[in-house]
C-alpha positions as CSV (number, residue, x, y, z in Angstrom):
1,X,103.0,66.1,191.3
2,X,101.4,66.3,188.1
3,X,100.8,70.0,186.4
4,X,98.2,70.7,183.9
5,X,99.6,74.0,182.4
6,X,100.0,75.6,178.3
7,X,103.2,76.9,177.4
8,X,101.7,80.0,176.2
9,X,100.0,80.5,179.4
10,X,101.5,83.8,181.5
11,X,100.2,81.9,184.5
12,X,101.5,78.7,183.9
13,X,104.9,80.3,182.6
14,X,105.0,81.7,186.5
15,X,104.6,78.2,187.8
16,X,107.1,76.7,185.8
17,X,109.5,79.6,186.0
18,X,109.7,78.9,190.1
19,X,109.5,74.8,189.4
20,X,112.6,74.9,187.3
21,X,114.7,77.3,189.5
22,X,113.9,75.4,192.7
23,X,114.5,72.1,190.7
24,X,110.8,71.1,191.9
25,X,110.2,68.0,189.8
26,X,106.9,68.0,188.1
27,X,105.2,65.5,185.8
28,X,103.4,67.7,183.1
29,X,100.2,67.7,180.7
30,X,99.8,70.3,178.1
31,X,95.9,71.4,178.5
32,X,94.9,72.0,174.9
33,X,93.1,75.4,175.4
34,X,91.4,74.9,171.5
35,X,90.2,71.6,172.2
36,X,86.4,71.3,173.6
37,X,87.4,67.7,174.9
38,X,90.3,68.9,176.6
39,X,88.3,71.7,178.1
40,X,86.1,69.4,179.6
41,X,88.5,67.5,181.1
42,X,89.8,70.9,182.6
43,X,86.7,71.8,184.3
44,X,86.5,68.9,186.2
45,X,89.8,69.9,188.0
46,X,89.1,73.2,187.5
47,X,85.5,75.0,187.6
48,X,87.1,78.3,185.9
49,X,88.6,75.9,182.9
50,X,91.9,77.6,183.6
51,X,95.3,76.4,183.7
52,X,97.8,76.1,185.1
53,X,96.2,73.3,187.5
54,X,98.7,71.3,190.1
55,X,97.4,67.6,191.1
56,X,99.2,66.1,194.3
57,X,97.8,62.7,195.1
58,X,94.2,63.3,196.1
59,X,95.0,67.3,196.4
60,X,93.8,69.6,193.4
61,X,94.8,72.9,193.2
62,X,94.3,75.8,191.1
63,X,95.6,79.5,190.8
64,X,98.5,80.2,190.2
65,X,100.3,81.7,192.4
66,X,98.7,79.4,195.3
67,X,100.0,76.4,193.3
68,X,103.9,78.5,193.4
69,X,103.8,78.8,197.1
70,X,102.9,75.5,197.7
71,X,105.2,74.0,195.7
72,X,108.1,76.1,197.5
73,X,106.6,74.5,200.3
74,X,107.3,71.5,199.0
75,X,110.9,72.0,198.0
76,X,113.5,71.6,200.6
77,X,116.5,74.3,200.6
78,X,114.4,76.8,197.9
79,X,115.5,80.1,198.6
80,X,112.4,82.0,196.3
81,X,110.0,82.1,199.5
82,X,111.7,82.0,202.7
83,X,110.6,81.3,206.5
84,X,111.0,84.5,207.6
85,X,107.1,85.7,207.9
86,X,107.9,89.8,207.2
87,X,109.6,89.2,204.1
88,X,107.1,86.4,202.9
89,X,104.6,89.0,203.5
90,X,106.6,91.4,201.1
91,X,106.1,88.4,198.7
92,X,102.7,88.1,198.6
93,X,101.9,91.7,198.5
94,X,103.7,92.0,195.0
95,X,101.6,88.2,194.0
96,X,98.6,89.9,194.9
97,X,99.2,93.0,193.2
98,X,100.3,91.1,189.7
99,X,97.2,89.3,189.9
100,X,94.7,91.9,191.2
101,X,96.3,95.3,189.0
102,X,99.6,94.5,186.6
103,X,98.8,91.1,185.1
104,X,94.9,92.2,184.3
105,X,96.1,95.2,182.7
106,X,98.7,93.7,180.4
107,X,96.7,90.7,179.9
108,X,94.2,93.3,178.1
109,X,96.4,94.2,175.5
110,X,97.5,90.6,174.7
111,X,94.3,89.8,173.9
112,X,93.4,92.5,171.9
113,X,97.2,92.6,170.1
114,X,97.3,88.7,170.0
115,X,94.9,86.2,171.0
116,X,91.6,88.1,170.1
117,X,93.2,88.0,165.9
118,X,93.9,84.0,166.6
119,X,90.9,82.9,167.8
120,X,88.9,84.7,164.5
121,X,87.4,87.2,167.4
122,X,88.4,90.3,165.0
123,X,91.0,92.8,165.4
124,X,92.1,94.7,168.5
125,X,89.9,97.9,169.7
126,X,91.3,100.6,170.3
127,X,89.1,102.1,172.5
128,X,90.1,98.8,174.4
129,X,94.0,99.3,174.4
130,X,93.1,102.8,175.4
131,X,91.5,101.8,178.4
132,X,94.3,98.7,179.6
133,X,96.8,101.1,178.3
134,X,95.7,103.4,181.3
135,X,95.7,100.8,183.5
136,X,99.5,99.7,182.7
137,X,100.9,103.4,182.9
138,X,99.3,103.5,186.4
139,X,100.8,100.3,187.8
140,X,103.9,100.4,185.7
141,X,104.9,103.6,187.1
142,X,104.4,102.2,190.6
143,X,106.8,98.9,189.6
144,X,109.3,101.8,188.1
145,X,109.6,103.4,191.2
146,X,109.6,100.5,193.2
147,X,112.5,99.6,191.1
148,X,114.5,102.5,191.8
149,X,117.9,101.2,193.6
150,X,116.6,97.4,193.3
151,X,117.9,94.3,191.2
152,X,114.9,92.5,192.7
153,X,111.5,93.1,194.3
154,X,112.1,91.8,197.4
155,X,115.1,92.3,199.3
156,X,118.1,91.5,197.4
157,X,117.7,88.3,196.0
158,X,115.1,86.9,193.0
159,X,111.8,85.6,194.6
160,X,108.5,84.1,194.0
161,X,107.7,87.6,192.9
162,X,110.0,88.3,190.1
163,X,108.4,85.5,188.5
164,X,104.9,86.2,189.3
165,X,105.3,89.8,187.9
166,X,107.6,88.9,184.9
167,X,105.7,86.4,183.5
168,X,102.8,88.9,182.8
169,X,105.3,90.5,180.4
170,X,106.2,87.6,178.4
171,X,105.0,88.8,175.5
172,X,106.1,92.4,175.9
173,X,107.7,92.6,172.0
174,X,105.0,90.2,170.0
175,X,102.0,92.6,171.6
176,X,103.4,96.2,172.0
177,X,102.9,96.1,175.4
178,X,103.2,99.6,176.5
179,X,106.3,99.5,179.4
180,X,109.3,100.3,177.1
181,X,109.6,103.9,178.4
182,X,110.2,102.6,182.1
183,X,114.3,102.4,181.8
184,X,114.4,100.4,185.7
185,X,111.3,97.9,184.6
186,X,113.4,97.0,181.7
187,X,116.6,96.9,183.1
188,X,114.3,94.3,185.5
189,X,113.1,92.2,183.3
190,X,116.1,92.0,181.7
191,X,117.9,90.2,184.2
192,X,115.2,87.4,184.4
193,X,115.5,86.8,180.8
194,X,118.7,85.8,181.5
195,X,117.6,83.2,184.2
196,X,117.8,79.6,182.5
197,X,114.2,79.0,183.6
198,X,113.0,82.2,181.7
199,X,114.9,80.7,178.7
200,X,113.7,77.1,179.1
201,X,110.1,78.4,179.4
202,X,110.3,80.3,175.9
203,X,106.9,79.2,173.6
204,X,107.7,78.7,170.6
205,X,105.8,80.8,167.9
């Protein structure tokens, strides 16, 4: 299995973050996001010229979280997305919600802090960080409180959604992202910086 992915992608950083820990062998190609040829080569595996994209023989498939289920799928004795159908379901709701409400939110502010300055599109607004900064006090508070009690989202052990939900706060020092004052969060994501796959995954800046 072949996966096109950047190492400063969030969403590919999920993807690789569960490949690693499941020991899921993967054959990778860095997708040079600045590069109009490379980009065109990405849309034709990908109409929304995203990464991270998985090829498996003829099978192409893209999003990220899809391409993390299937690949626990694939990997025999992975204890990140078990059988059990109530506690899968548990799963998904906190993939769903990363991609639909926390990872949108915080993905704001990393553009405006970060990527908008790097890609000569001018410097952050702050009418705009006003506006995602709303957004992450809303769904942070509801991870907070989820977090009450908990070493993990689900259950009592690290699963696909640790991952899913971490990686969207990857960059939580470099762009100010606003989550500091949530003591539990913190204490979360703490604990999967430890992880070897959250240290192996590190960009380099």
């Amino acid at each position: 299995m072949r996966l096109y992915h950047h190492p400063a992608s969030t969403s590919s950083r999920r993807v690789m973050l569960a490949a690693l820990h499941m020991g899921t062998p993967l054959e990778l190609t860095e997708v040079n996001l600045m590069s109009p040829e490379d980009r065109r080569r990405l849309v034709a595996i990908n109409p929304n010229s995203k990464v991270p994209v998985l090829q498996d023989g003829d099978f192409i498939l893209w999003e990220s979280c899809a391409i993390m289920q299937y690949l626990a799928d694939r990997t025999l004795g992975q204890t990140l997305y078990p059988d059990n159908i109530v506690v899968r379901a548990d799963i998904n709701r906190w993939l769903l919600w990363s991609s639909q409400h926390f990872a949108p939110a915080l993905g704001g502010i990393v553009y405006e802090n970060i990527w908008k300055g790097l890609t000569g599109a001018g410097g952050p607004d702050a009418h705009e960080l006003e506006r995602y900064g709303r957004q992450v006090a809303q769904f942070g508070a509801v991870l907070e409180q989820h977090l009450a009690g908990r070493e993990w989202l689900v259950g009592d052990k690290l699963s696909l959604a640790d991952f899913a939900v971490a990686s969207s706060l990857m960059y939580v020092e470099q762009a100010k992202l606003p989550v500091t004052q949530y003591p539990k969060l913190m204490a979360w994501l703490g604990r999967i910086q430890q992880l070897d796959a959250w240290k192996q995954t590190e960009p380099v800046w």
